[in-house]
Every structure is written in C-alpha cells, then in structure tokens.
Backbone as CSV, one residue per row, in Angstrom:
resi,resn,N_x,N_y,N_z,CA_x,CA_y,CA_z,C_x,C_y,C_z
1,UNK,0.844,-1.173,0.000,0.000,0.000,0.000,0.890,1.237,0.000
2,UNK,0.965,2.316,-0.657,1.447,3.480,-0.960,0.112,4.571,-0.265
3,UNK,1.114,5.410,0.702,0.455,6.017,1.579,1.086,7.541,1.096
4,UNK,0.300,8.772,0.790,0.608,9.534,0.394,0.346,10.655,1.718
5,UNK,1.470,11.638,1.949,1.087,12.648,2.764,1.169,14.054,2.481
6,UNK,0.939,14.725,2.795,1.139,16.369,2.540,0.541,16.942,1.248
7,UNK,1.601,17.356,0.548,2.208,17.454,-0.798,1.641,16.728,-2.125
8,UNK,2.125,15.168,-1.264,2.018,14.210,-2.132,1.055,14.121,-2.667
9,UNK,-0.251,13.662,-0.773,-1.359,14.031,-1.167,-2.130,14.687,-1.729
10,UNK,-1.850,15.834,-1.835,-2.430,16.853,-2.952,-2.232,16.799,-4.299
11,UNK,-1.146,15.735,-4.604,-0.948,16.307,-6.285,-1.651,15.104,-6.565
12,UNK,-1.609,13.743,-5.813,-2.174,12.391,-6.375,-3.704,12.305,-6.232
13,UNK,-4.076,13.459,-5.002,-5.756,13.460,-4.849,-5.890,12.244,-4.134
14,UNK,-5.313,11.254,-3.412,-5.761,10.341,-2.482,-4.679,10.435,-1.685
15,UNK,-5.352,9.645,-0.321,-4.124,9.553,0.800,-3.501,8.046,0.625
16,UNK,-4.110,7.712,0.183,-3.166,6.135,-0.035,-3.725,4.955,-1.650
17,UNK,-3.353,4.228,-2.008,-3.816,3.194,-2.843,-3.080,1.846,-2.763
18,UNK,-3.468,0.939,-2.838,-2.796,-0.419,-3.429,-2.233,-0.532,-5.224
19,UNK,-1.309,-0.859,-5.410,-0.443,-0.791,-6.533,0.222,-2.140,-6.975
20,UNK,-0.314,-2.639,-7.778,0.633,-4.329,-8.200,1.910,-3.961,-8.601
21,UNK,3.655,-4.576,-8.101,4.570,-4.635,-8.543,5.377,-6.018,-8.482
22,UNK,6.608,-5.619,-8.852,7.276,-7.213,-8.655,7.710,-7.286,-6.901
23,UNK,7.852,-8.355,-6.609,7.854,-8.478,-5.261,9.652,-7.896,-5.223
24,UNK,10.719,-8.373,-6.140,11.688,-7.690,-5.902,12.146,-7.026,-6.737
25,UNK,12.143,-4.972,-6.356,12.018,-4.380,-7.479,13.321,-3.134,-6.716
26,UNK,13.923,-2.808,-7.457,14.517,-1.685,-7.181,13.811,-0.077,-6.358
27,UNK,14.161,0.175,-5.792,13.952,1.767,-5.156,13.322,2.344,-6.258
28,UNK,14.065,2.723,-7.157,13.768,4.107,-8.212,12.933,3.781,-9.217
29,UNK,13.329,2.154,-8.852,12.247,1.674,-10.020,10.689,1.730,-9.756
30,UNK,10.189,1.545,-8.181,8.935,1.770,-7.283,8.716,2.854,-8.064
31,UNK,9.679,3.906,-7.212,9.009,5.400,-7.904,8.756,5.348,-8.595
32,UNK,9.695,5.430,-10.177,8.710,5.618,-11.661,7.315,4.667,-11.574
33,UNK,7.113,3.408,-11.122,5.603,3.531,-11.026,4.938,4.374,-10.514
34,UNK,5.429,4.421,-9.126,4.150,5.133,-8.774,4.436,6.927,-9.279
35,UNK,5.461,7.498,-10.290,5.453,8.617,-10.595,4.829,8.158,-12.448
36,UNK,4.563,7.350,-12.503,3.413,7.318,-13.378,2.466,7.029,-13.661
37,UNK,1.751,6.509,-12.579,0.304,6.661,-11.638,0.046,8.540,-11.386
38,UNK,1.195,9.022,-11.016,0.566,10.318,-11.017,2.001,11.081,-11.596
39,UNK,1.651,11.498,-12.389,3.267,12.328,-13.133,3.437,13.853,-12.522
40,UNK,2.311,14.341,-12.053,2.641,15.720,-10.983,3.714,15.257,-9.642
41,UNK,3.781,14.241,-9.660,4.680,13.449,-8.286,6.512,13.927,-8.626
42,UNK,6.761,14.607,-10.388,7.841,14.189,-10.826,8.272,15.747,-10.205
43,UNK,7.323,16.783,-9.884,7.334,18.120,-9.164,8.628,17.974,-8.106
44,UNK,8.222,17.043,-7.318,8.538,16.851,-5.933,9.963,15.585,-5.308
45,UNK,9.779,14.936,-6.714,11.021,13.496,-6.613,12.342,14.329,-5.690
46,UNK,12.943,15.068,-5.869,14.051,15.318,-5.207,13.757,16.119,-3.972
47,UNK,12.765,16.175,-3.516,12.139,16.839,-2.078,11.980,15.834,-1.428
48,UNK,11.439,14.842,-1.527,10.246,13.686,-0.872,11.067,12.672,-0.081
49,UNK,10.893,11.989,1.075,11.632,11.389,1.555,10.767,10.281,1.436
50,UNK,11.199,8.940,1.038,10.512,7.617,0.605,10.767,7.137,2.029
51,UNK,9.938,6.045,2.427,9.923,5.051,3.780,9.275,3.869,2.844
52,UNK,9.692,2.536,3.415,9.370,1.226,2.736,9.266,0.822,4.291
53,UNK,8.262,0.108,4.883,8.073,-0.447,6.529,8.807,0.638,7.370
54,UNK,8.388,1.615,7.096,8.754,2.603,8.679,10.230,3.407,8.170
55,UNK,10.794,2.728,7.491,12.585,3.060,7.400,12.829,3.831,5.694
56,UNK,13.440,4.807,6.017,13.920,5.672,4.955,14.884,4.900,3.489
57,UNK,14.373,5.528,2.142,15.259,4.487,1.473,15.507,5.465,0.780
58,UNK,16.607,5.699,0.106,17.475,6.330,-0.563,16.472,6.080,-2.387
59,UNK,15.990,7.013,-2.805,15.532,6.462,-4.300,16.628,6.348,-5.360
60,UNK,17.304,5.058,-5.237,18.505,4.523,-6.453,18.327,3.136,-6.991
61,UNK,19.028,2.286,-6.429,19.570,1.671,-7.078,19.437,0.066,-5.998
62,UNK,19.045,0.056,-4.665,18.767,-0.363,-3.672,17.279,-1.275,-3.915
63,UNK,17.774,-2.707,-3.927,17.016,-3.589,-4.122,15.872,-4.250,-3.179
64,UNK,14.535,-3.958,-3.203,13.694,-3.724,-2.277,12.942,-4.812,-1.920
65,UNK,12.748,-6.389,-1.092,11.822,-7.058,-1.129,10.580,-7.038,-0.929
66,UNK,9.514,-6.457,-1.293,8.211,-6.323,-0.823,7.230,-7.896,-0.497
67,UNK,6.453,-7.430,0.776,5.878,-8.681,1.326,4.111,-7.749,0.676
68,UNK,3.109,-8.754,0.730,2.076,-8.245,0.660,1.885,-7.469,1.953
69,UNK,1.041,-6.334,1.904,0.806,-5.530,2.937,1.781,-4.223,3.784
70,UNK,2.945,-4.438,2.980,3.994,-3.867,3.046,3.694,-2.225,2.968
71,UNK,3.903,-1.224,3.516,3.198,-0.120,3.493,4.389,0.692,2.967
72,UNK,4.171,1.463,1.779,5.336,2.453,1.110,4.873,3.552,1.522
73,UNK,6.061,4.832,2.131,5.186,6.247,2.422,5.565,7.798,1.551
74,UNK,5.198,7.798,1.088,5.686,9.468,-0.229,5.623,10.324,0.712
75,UNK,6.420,11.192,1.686,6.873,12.324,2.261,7.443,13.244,2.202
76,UNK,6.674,14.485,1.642,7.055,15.550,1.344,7.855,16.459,2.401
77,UNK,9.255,16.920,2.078,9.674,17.808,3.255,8.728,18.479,4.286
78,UNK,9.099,18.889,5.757,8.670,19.122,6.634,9.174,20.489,6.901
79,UNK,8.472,21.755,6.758,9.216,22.496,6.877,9.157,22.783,8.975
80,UNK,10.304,23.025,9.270,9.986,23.555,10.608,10.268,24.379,11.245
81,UNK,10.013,25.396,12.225,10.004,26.757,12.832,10.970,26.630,13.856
C-alpha cells in the first residue's frame, strides 16, 4: 500500500492506494511507477523522503523485497520553525 502525505497528497488526490509490482524491485524503479500513476509526483522526486516499513530508502539503485501488505510512504519535506 502506498500512503501519500502532505504534498504528495495533494498532487495524487488520495491519501493512499494499493499498486501491483514485482515483489523484488529496485527503489527508483517503485518510484517511476508510482510517478506514473501520477506524473505531478515528478514536481517533488528530489524533495520527498521515501519510507518502505517505517525506514527511509534512498531512491537509487537499492534492491527492495516487498511482502504483501507492506506499506510504502511518499513524504514531502517538513518544513519547521
């Protein structure tokens, strides 16, 4: 499940969806799906901090096992005071 917040949320118009991929798929490779599910997402690629189960992933080259139910999170910078 791809969970969208802020930002994200606003450009994709939902807070989350389910998305079919390969169970072992590269980092950057996730993204371009899901940045072509919504191509306003391509705004924000070098802002956004990705999480795969809770933990931050670098969008490269980093080979990702996904389990069903596995929760991906699109996080748009935080600005803070």
């Amino acid at each position: 499940m791809i969970l969208y917040f802020a930002k994200s949320a606003e450009i994709t118009g939902v807070r989350s969806e389910t998305i079919s991929v390969p169970q072992e798929i590269k980092a950057l490779q996730l993204w371009k799906e899901i940045e072509t599910r919504h191509p306003g997402l391509a705004d924000v690629r070098n802002q956004i901090i990705f999480a795969v189960r809770q933990e931050y992933v670098e969008l490269g080259d980093q080979l990702l096992v996904l389990q069903p139910g596995d929760e991906i999170a699109v996080i748009p910078p935080i600005s803070g005071g």
